[in-house]
C-alpha angles and dihedrals in degrees: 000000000000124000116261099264087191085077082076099019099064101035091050084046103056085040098060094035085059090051093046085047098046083054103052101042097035120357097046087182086149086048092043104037108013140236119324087013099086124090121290093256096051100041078051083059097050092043106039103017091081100046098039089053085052092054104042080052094056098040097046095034117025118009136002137194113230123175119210105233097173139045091237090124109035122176090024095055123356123202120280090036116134116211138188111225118200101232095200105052086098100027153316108268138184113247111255099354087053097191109156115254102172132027108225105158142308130241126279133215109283095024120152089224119183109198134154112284111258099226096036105026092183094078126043135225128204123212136132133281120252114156125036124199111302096009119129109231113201135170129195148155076348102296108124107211141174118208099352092305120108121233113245107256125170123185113248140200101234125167111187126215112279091220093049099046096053083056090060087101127035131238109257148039118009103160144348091292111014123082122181116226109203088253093057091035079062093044106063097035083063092044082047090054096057082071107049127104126192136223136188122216140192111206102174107292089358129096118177154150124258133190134225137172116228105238098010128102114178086183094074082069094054106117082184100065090041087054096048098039122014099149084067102043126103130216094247091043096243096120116055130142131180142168115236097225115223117295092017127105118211097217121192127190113238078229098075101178096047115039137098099214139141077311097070099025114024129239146337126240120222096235084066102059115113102191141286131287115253115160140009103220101172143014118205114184114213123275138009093358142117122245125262133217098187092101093053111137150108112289124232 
């Protein structure tokens, strides 16, 4: 997902704070020679400092913008959604360094979690959460269960929108000799959908749509699971089953198929979660268009 605009955001504002605090202790250029008279980098401090504190507040404490630049949780998200994540539902964390001040909550079953990717902790990924510390995650003959207890899913007859679905691949380059023009990137994201079944599950307060591919199973490809449990997985990847060790999360895409999630990269510790998905407040499809509110809503 997005970059960590904090990376900009914390150092400008501390800069400029220093600056605001220097004049008005010491230097006193706005008392001595008014305002819009001072040097350029003080008169910055007055003008930007304030709002810049307000907004570095609200973003690492209360409330932060992401934006959805893969499919990995159709139906859930689609590309191109903008959503607001509650930074303190697991905690209460200090931009950059992110070490935890105040304990607020953790996460549930079922959770949309966003949290620092664990291999590259610079960018952050977005996915739900399925296993909690301790819990035993298994998956076989297509029944999702946690500790030894499935998951309630029921089928469900689910037809997708026609305009998001042609925005489940992006226009571009794809491999060393395929580029996607916008008309063929529709195209096979419609192709894609003729193959999609949907299920909806209950995961404590959470009720929600996932998304399969019918004779597809992206979990055969998971070097993870073949590393934690050999001895349970099968060949063609449909049988797994794993325990989700203390302080680490086990996340799954809603699109199951087509997702790179805990299955193909382990867990997530705790010290890496971000905060939880709320609300969707905007959707903006690729390229030269304007942005939609018709999929505002609470996300669940």
């Amino acid at each position: 997902m997005d970059f960590d605009f904090n990376l900009i955001l914390v150092p400008l504002t501390i800069g400029l704070g220093i600056v605001w605090l220097l004049d008005k202790l010491a230097l006193k250029q706005r008392k001595t020679r008014g305002p819009g008279k001072e040097s350029l980098l003080v008169r910055w401090a007055y003008d930007f400092f304030p709002v810049l504190a307000v907004v570095l507040i609200v973003r690492s404490f209360l409330i932060e913008p992401f934006n959805i630049p893969s499919s990995s949780m159709v139906p859930t998200l689609y590309t191109g959604d903008f959503i607001a994540v509650n930074k303190y539902a697991y905690g209460v964390r200090l931009p950059l360094s992110y070490n935890k001040v105040l304990d607020t909550g953790e996460p549930e079953h079922g959770d949309v979690a966003v949290f620092r990717y664990p291999e590259n902790p610079s960018i952050y990924y977005i996915k739900r959460v399925i296993g909690l510390p301790g819990d035993t995650v298994s998956y076989n003959q297509g029944i999702l269960a946690i500790n030894d207890v499935p998951v309630d899913t029921t089928p469900l007859d689910f037809v997708a929108s026609t305009e998001l679905t042609s925005q489940l691949y992006l226009p571009g380059q794809v491999g060393p000799n395929e580029v996607l023009t916008e008309e063929s990137a529709a195209a096979m994201g419609q192709q894609e959908e003729e193959n999609a079944r949907y299920l909806q599950e209950t995961q404590g307060d959470n009720t929600h749509l996932v998304r399969y591919l019918t004779g597809m199973n992206s979990a055969q490809y998971a070097p993870f699971l073949q590393q934690q449990a050999p001895e349970v997985v099968s060949s063609e990847g449909t049988e797994w089953r794993i325990t989700v060790p203390e302080g680490h999360y086990f996340v799954m895409g809603d699109n199951r198929d087509r997702s790179a999630d805990g299955r193909f990269w382990g867990f997530v510790p705790d010290e890496n979660l971000a905060g939880k998905a709320v609300y969707i407040w905007m959707h903006k499809p690729p390229g030269l268009n304007l942005p939609t509110f018709e999929r505002n809503g609470a996300i669940n």
